[in-house]
N, C-alpha and C positions, 0 to 999 in steps of 0.2 A: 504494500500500500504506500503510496509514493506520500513524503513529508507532509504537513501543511505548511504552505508560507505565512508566517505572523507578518504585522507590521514594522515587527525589528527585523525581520529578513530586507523587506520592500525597503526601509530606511541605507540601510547597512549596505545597500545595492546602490543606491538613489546618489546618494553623499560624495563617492569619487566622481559618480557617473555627472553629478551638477558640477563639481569644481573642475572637473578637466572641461566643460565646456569653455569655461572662460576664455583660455587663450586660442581652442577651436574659434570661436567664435570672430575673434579680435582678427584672426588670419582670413575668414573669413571673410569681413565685412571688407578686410583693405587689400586682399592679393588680387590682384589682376588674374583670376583661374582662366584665362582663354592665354594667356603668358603661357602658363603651365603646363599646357597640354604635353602629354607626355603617349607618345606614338608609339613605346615599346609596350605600354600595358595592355595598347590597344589591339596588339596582336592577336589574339585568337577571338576579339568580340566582332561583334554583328555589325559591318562596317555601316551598313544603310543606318540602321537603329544609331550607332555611337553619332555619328555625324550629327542626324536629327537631334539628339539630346544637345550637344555643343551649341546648335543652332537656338537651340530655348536657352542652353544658359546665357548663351552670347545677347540673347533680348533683355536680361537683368540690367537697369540699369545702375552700372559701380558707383555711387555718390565719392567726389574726393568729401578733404576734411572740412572745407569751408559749405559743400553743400549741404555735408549732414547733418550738421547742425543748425540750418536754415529746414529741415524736415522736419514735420511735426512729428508726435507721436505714431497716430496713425499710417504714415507714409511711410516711417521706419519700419512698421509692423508688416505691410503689405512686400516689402522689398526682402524684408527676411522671410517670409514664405513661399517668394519666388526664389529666394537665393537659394534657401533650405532645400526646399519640394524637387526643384531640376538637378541640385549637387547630387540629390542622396539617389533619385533614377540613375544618375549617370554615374556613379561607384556601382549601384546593383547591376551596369548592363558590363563592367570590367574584369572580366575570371583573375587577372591577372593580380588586382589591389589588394584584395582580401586575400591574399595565401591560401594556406591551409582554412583559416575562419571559414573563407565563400564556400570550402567543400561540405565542413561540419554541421555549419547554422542553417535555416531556411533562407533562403534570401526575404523575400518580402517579407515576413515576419520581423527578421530579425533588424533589418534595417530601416525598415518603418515603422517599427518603435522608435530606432535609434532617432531618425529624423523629427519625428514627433517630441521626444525629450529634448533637443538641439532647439529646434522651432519654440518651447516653453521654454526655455531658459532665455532666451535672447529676448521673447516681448517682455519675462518678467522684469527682465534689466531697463527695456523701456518705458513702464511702467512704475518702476521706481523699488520693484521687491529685488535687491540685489544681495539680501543674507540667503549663504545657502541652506537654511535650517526653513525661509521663505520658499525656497526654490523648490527645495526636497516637498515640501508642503501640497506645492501648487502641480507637481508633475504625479507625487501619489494621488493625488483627486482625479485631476482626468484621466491621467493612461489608467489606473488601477483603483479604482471608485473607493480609496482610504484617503482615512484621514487620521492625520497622524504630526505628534511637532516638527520633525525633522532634525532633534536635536543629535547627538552623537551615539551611538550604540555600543557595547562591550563585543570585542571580536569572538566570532563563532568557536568554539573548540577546535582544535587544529590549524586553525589559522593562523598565518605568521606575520602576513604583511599588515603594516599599518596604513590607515587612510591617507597618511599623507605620502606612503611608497604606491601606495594603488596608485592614486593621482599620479604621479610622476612617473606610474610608468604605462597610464592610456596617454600621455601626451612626449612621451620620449622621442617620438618622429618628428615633432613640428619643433624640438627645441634643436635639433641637430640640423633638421634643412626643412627651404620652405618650397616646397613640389607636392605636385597634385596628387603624387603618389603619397605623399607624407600624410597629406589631408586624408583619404580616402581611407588607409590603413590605420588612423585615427578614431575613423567614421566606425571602423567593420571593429574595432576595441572596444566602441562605445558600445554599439550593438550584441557584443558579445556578454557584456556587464546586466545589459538588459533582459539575455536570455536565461539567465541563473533564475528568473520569475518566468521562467517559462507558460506554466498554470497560468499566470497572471493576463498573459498578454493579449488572450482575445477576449478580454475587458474594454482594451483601449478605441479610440473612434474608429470603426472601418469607413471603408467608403461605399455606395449606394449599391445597392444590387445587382444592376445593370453591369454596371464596372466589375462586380464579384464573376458574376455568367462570363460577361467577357473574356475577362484575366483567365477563365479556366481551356480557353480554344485554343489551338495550337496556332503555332505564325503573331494571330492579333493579339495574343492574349497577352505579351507583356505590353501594349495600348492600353488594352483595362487595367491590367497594374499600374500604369503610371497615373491615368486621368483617376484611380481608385484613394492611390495613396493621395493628390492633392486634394481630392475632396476631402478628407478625412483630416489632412493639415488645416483645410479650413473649419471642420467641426473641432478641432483641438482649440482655432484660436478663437471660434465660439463660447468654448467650455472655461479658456483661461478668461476670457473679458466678463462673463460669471462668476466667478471666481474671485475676480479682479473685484468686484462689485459688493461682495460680501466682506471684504477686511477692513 
């Protein structure tokens, strides 16, 4: 009979998984990723599909530093779930990013949480909730319908690393170089943190029906995947401005 996950599980998962978003985030907002492109990873994917993806990330548009701070709230918001929604299809469409991870994890699953936790952390910061004890808060309510403080939890038995070795080492690629590979193998860490709540995860927003029928036909069905997952980013940043609304 497989464990149950308590809220100190959800917490204890939650905590690296908000603090390594930070500096994802930061590289995020200011790297030029059409710079990046990296044509060795792209080797064994689906050239028509990879192209298409670049061509949506390429419509993001990159605010420098004096535009974004001329963006209001909401415009930040709208821009990080374009930035979020097309990054994290266009790592799901690269065998090559995730290693060994892309063989183990589910892809959609596993990186549509990831994206969805990515996506709450970044409006929370917009929004003004930037303790991660806030974060952890805000990402257990929508992806996994808890609620809980998000303060620090006691490590599980047999556990050796500490929170602040977790974090240092989902973000060990982006402090050493900044390449799309770095970001992407990042992304599939985050995702991997996520799936330890395995149970948990088809809690989180999906996307519409239609998209679900889709996603399961062969050839079109990573189309339903993609237009699946961004509805679903937009019910998360639904669920978080609810959210938002009650603190």
């Amino acid at each position: 009979m497989p464990e149950t996950i308590t809220d100190r599980d959800v917490v204890r998962a939650l905590r690296p998984f908000v603090r390594a978003t930070g500096p994802l985030l930061d590289t995020l907002r200011d790297a030029n990723l059409l710079g990046l492109r990296d044509r060795e990873a792209e080797r064994d994917a689906d050239r028509k599909l990879v192209d298409k993806l670049w061509d949506r990330l390429a419509a993001v548009k990159v605010p420098g530093t004096a535009a974004w701070t001329r963006m209001d709230v909401l415009q930040r918001d709208e821009f990080w779930l374009n930035r979020v929604g097309r990054l994290v299809s266009l790592v799901a469409a690269l065998p090559g990013i995730g290693g060994v991870l892309a063989d183990r994890l589910p892809v959609q699953s596993a990186l549509g949480a990831a994206g969805q936790g990515l996506l709450l952390s970044a409006i929370a910061g917009e929004h003004g909730f930037t303790s991660t004890e806030d974060r952890v808060r805000l990402l257990a309510h929508v992806l996994f319908q808890r609620e809980v403080d998000g303060l620090p939890v006691d490590r599980r038995p047999g556990e050796t690393s500490t929170e602040d070795e977790q974090t240092a080492a989902l973000t060990e690629e982006l402090r050493e170089r900044s390449t799309f590979r770095a970001i992407g193998a990042t992304i599939w860490k985050l995702a991997k943190v996520l799936w330890k709540l395995e149970d948990e995860l088809d809690k989180r927003p999906q996307g519409r029906l239609h998209h679900q029928a889709l996603g399961m036909l062969p050839v079109v069905g990573v189309v339903g995947d993609y237009f699946g997952e961004r509805s679903a980013l937009k019910r998360v940043r639904k669920a978080a401005y609810a959210w938002f609304d009650t603190q």
